[in-house]
N, C-alpha and C positions, 0 to 999 in steps of 0.2 A: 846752539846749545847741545852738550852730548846727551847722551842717553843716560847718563847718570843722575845728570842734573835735570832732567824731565823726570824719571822718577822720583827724585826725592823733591821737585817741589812740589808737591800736595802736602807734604809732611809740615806741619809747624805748631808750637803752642805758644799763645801769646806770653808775654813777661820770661821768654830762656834767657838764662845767660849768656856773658858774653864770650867767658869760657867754654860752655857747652858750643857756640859759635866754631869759637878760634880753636878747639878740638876737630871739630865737626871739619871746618876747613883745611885743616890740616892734613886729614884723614884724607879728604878728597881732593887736593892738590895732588898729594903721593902718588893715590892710586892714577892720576892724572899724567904725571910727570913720567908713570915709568918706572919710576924709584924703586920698585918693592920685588922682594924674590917672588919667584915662580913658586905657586902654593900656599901662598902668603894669603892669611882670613885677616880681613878688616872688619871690625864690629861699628858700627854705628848706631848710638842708643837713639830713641823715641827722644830724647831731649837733646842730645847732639843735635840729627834733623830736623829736628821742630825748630832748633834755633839758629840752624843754616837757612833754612827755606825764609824764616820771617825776614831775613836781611834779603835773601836773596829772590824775593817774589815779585814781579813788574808790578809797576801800576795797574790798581783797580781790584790786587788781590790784596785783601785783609784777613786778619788775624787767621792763616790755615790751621789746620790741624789734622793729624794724623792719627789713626787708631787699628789696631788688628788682631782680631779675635781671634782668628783661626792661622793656621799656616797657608801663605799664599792671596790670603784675602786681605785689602785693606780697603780703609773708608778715610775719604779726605774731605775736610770739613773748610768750608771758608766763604765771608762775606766777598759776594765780585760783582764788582759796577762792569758788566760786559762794553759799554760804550767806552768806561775811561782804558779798560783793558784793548782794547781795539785801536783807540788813540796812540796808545803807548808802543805801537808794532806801526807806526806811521799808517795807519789807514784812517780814513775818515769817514765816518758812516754819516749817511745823506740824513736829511732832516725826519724823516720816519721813521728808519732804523733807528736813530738815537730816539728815539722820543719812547720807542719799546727796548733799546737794549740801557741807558742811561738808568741809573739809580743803583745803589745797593741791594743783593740778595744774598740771602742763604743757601748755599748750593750744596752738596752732599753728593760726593760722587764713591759706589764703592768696587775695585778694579779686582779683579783675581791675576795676580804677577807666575808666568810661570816661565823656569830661566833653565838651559843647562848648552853646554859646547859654546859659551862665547854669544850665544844668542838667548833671548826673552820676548816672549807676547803678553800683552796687555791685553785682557778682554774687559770691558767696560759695563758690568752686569747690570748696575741702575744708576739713574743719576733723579737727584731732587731739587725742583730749582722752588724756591719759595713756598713748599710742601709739595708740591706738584710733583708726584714720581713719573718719570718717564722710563720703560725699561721695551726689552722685548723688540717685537718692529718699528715700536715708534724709536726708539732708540739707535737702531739698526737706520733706519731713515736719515734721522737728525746727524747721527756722525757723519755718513755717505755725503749729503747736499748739505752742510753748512759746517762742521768740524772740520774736513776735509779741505774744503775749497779755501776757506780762511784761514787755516795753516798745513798747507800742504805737507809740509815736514813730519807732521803727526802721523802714528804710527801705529794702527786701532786695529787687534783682532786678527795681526800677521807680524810670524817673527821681523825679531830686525836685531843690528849686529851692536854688542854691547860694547863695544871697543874699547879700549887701554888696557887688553890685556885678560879681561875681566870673563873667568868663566861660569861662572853664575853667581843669582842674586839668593839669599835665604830669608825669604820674609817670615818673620814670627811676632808673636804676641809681645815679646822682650827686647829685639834690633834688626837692624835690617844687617849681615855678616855679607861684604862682597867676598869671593874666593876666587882669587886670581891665578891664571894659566900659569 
């Protein structure tokens, strides 16, 4: 999966159209493909993504949503059955682990995005799994020995290369705008 589409899946509101969709995918084909002149800003509204992500979210995540108050700050909102999400990446969690990751929850994770020369870091300030905040060192812990290890690929708290071109991300309260090299 790029890094595009790691960021914007937390993004989603239930009931987007399918317009908002087929825009949304559009936009990020493009930017994908190469397509687009050098310095070229692509706008992506809060319901564009919202209604990329619901099609495009694996098993286990339900209804996301996205939200961001401030510049750089966002909050993604979404019911995730961690055992069916885990199934869904062919791994199989033994009879324990499902029996504590198995079931629906409300998670709330909110990330400060900070992008510029082609690269972006993710810092993961708090996450809330069925009221439960975790932030700080326990937080620092749980990415380290279980984020990590379960998907290596992830990318938590150290740049990493936005690739297709893409020289930073503008997170605001109104769209996420890529601006392209």
């Amino acid at each position: 999966m790029c890094a595009i589409s790691i960021l914007f899946l937390a993004a989603s509101l239930a009931g987007a159209s399918y317009n908002d969709y087929a825009s949304a995918k559009q936009k990020i084909d493009s930017i994908e493909a190469g397509s687009l002149r050098s310095g070229t800003r692509v706008v992506l509204t809060f319901p564009e993504l919202n209604a990329w992500v619901a099609r495009e979210a694996p098993a286990g995540v339900r209804n996301p949503q996205l939200r961001v108050a401030e510049r750089n700050l966002a909050t993604g909102d979404a019911l995730i059955d961690f055992g069916k999400l885990e199934r869904s990446t062919g791994r199989q969690p033994g009879w324990l682990m499902s029996k504590l990751l198995d079931g629906e929850r409300p998670v709330t994770v909110t990330a400060r995005v900070r992008s510029s020369a082609g690269r972006a870091t993710v810092d993961i300030q708090r996450v809330e799994i069925s009221g439960i905040t975790i932030d700080g060192r326990t937080l620092d812990f749980l990415i380290q020995n279980f984020l990590i290890p379960m998907y290596p690929d992830a990318v938590v708290g150290r740049p990493f290369d936005l690739g297709h071109r893409i020289d930073r991300l503008d997170v605001t309260p109104s769209a996420v705008a890529v601006l392209l090299k």
